[in-house]
C-alpha positions in Angstrom: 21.4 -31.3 82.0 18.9 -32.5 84.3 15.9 -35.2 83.6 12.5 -34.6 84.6 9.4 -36.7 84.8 6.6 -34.8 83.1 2.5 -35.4 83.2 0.2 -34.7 80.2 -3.7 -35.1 81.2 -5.9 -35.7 78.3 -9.5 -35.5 77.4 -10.3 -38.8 76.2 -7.5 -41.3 77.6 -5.3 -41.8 81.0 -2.8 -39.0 82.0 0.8 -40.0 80.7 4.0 -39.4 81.8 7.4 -39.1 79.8 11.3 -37.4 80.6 12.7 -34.4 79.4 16.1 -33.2 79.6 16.9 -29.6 80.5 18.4 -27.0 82.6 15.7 -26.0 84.6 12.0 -26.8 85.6 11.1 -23.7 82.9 13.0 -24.9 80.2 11.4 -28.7 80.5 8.2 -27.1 80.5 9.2 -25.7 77.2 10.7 -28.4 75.9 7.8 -30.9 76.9 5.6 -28.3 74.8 7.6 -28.6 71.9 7.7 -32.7 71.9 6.1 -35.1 69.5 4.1 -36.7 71.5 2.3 -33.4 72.7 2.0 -32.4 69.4 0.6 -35.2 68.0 -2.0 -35.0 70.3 -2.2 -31.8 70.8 -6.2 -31.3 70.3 -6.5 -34.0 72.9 -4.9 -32.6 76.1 -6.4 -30.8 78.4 -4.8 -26.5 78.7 -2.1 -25.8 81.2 -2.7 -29.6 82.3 1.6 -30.1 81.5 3.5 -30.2 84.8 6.8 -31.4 86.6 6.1 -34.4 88.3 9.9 -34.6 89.8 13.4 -34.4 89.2 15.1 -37.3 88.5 18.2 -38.3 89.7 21.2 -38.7 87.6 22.9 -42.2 87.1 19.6 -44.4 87.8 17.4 -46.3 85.8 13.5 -45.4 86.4 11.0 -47.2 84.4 8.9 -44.7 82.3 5.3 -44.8 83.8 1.7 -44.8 81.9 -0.7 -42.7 84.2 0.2 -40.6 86.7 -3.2 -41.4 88.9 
């Protein structure tokens, strides 16, 4: 399993950014789609705007980020 850092953009408030944990790029995609915090604000966030900010290395600590911008 790899982590991945990935950006939501929203209509109304900052761009934030959260980890996922999956196989592949794809599969994090998929998996970021299916979260709760996409879902909850799901009418909010701007079409197509989910995307892999980078891979994260395994066996270090990185402080989860608000804003991407």
């Amino acid at each position: 399993m790899n982590r991945y850092l990935i950006c939501a953009e929203y209509y109304f408030s900052e761009p934030q950014s959260f980890e996922i944990e999956a196989e592949n790029k794809t599969e994090a995609i998929e998996k970021a789609k299916k979260d709760i915090r996409i879902i909850a604000n799901y009418g909010n966030i701007i079409p197509g705007s989910l995307k892999i900010i980078k891979k994260l290395q395994k066996g270090k600590c990185f402080e989860k980020t608000k804003g991407t911008k």
